[in-house]
C-alpha positions in Angstrom: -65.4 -9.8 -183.7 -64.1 -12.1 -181.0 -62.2 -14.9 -182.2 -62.6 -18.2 -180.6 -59.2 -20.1 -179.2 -58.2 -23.4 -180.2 -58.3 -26.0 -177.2 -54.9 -26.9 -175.5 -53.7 -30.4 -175.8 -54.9 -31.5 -171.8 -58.1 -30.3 -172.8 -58.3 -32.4 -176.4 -57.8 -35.4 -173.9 -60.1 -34.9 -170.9 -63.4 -36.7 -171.0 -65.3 -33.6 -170.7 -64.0 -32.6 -173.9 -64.8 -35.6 -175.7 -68.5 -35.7 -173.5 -69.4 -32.2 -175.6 -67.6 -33.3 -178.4 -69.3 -36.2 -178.8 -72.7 -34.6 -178.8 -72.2 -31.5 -180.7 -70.0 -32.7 -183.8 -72.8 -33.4 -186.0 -74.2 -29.5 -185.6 -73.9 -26.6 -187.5 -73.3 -24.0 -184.7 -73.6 -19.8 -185.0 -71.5 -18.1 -182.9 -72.3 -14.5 -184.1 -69.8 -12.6 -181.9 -66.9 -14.8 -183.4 -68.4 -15.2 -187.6 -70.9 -14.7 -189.5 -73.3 -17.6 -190.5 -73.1 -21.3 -189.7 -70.5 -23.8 -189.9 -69.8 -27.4 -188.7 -68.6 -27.7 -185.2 -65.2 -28.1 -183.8 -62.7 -28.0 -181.1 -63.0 -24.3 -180.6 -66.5 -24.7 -180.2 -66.1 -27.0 -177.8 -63.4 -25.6 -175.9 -65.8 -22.3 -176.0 -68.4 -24.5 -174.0 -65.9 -25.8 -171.2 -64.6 -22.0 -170.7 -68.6 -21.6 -170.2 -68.6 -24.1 -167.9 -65.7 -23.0 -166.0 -66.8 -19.8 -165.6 -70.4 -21.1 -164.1 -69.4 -23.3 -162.0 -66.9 -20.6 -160.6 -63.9 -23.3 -160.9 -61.5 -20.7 -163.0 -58.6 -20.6 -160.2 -57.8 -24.2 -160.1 -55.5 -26.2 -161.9 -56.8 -27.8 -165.1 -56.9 -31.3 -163.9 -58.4 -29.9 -160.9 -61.0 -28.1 -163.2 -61.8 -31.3 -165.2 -62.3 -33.5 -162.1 -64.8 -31.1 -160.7 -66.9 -30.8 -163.5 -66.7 -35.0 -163.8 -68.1 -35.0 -160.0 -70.7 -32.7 -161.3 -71.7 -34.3 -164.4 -71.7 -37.9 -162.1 -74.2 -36.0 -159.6 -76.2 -34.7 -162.6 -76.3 -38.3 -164.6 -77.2 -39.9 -161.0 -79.8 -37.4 -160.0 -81.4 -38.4 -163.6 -80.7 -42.3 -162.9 -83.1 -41.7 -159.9 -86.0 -39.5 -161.8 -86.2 -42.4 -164.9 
């Protein structure tokens, strides 16, 4: 089984983290690669999601700050492309 990594410190701190965090903390997440069953979520669940999102968005080979602001400009474009749909 793989075992999922804890999130760094920058990471605990960036808005993105606490974006997911702040939606998924009330679930009871399966990872079945990493454990067997359920279990409440948590940081490495989160920081599981942003490696996700990194590797997606093809933005491994920058610097973390540089990764974070990115994927801000992208949720912005998102959360303003669903401002103009409502």
């Amino acid at each position: 089984m793989n075992e999922l990594r804890d999130p760094t410190h920058e990471e605990v701190e960036s808005p993105l983290f606490n974006a997911i965090w702040n939606t998924i903390k009330t679930w009871d997440i399966a990872v079945p690669g990493a454990y067997y069953g359920y279990c409440g979520a948590n940081g490495s669940h989160v920081a599981t999601i942003m490696d996700a999102i990194r590797f997606d968005f093809n933005i491994k080979e920058k610097s973390f700050y540089d990764q974070i602001a990115e994927i801000d400009k992208i949720i912005e474009e998102v959360e303003t492309d669903n401002n103009r749909l409502s």
